[in-house]
Every structure is written in structure tokens, then in C-alpha cells.
Steps between C-alpha positions, in 0.01 A plus 500: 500500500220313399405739209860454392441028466169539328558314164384748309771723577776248530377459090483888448845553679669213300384618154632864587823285638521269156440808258814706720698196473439480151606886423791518693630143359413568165671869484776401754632277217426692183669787668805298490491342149466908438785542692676194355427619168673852545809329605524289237460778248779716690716213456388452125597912414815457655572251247563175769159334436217390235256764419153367671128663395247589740277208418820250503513596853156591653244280356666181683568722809069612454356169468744330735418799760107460466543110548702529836242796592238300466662175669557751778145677507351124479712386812355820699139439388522084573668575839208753570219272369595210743516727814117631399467160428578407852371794660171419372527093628570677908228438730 
């Protein structure tokens, strides 16, 4: 237990936390403007819908996905940071 609210490891374990967050943010929505994408093409062949590029659809969906995964990797990492933080300031 006390090997596990050393500061240095609180750090360690929140980077590791930040850069998951990050990945499974950042793919989590990209797999979905992939998916979004696809559907909007299926609906586009069967003649109901605007035809729509690649780029129209997933440079948005990249940049807007690396901008949340970073918000959300940054929220792990600042959470983290102030519990070393106060681990450290403990008696």
C-alpha cells in the first residue's frame, strides 16, 4: 500500500492512464466518423443522398477526435498530478 501513494508512481500510473485515455478517445471517435462515413456513402449509391469524399468526412472527424483525446488524456493526467501532488504534502 504504501509503494502504491508514493508520488512517483501516482505520476507514472497517471501518464500510462492519460496516454490510454487518449487512444481509446481518439480511435473510439474516428471509428465512428469511419462508420458514419460508410453510411453515408451507402445512402449516396442508392441514389437518396449527396456523394461525400473521404476527406469531406474524416479530416473534421481526425482533428476533432485528437482534440477531445487530448481534453480527455489532459483531465486523467491533471487529476493524477494533484493526488501525487497531495500525496507528497501527507505527513
Amino acid at each position: 500500500l504504501n509503494q502504491l501513494a508514493r508520488p512517483r508512481t501516482i505520476v507514472l500510473v497517471s501518464l500510462a492512464g492519460a496516454f490510454a485515455a487518449f487512444v481509446l478517445v481518439q480511435d473510439y471517435l474516428t471509428t465512428e466518423a469511419a462508420k458514419d462515413y460508410a453510411a453515408r456513402q451507402r445512402v449516396a449509391m442508392a441514389g437518396q443522398g449527396p456523394a461525400v469524399t473521404v476527406d469531406e468526412v474524416m479530416k473534421p472527424a481526425v482533428t476533432r477526435s485528437a482534440r477531445i483525446g487530448l481534453a480527455s488524456g489532459g483531465v486523467v493526467l491533471a487529476a493524477g498530478l494533484a493526488i501525487a501532488f497531495r500525496a507528497n504534502r501527507r505527513p
